[in-house]
N, C-alpha and C positions, 0 to 999 in steps of 0.2 A: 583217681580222685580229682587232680585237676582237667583231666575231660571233661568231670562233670561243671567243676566251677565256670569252665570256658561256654558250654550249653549254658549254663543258668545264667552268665552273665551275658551273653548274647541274648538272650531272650528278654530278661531285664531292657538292654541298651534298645530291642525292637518296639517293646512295650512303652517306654517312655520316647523313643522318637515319634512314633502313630500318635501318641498323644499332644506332640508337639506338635503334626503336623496340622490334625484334628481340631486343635484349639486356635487353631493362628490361619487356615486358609477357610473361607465360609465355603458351605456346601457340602463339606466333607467329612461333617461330621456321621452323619448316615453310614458312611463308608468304613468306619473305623477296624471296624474287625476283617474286612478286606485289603485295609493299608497294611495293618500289623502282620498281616497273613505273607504279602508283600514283601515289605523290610525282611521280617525273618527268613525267609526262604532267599530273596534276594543277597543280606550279608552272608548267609551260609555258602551259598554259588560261587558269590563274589571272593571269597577267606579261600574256596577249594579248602573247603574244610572238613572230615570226617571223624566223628567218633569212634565210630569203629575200626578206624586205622590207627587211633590211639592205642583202645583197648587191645591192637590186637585180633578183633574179630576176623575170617578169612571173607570177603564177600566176594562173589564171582566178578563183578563190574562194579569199579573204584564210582562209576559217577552215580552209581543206588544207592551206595552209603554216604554220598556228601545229600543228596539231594530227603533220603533217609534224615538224616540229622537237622536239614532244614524243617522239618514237620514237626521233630521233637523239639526245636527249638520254638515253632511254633507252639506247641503243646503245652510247654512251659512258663507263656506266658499267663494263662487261665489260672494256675495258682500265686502270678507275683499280682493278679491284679485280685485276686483272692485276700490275700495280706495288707496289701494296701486298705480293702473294703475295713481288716480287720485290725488294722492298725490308727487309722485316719476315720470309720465308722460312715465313712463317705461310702453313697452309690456309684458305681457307676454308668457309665453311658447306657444311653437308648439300644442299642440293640447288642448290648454285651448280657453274656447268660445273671449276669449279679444285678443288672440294671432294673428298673422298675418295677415299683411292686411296694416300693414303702408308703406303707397305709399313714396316713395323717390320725392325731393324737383324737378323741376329741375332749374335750371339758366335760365332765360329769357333776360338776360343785360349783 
């Protein structure tokens, strides 16, 4: 159980630093789902951290299940910015899967 809190919370901390970085360097906003991809994989590398050596799992080569785990932490982030969309009713960015697409209202009276 807390393997998994440590992936979500990882994933969390990747999601909101891309967006930090995304909002505060111009240019980079395009890139966002590339930086996030980034960070997550990068903190995972960087922690030498595996799930599946939590869990237990046997995996033949310890560096497929850290580098494993960076993806799902990656993967992870797609539902915190899920939440956010459905907690805050805010879009997000241009080139994330939830991004554009909300129609304007129009007046009919």
């Amino acid at each position: 159980m807390y393997h998994f809190a440590i992936v979500a919370l990882l994933a969390l901390a990747a999601l909101k630093a891309s967006d930090f970085i995304c909002d505060n360097i111009p240019g980079v906003e395009q890139l966002r789902s590339l930086v996030t991809y980034v960070l997550a994989i990068g903190a995972v590398v960087w922690l030498d951290y595996s799930v599946f050596a939590g869990w237990g799992v046997e995996i033949r080569d310890a560096d497929l299940g850290v580098w494993t785990t960076g993806f799902l932490v990656t993967g992870l982030t797609v539902p915190w910015r899920a939440a956010f969309r459905w907690l805050t009713h805010d879009q997000a960015t241009a080139d994330e899967s939830l991004g554009e697409g909300r129609e304007q209202l129009r007046q009919v009276a």
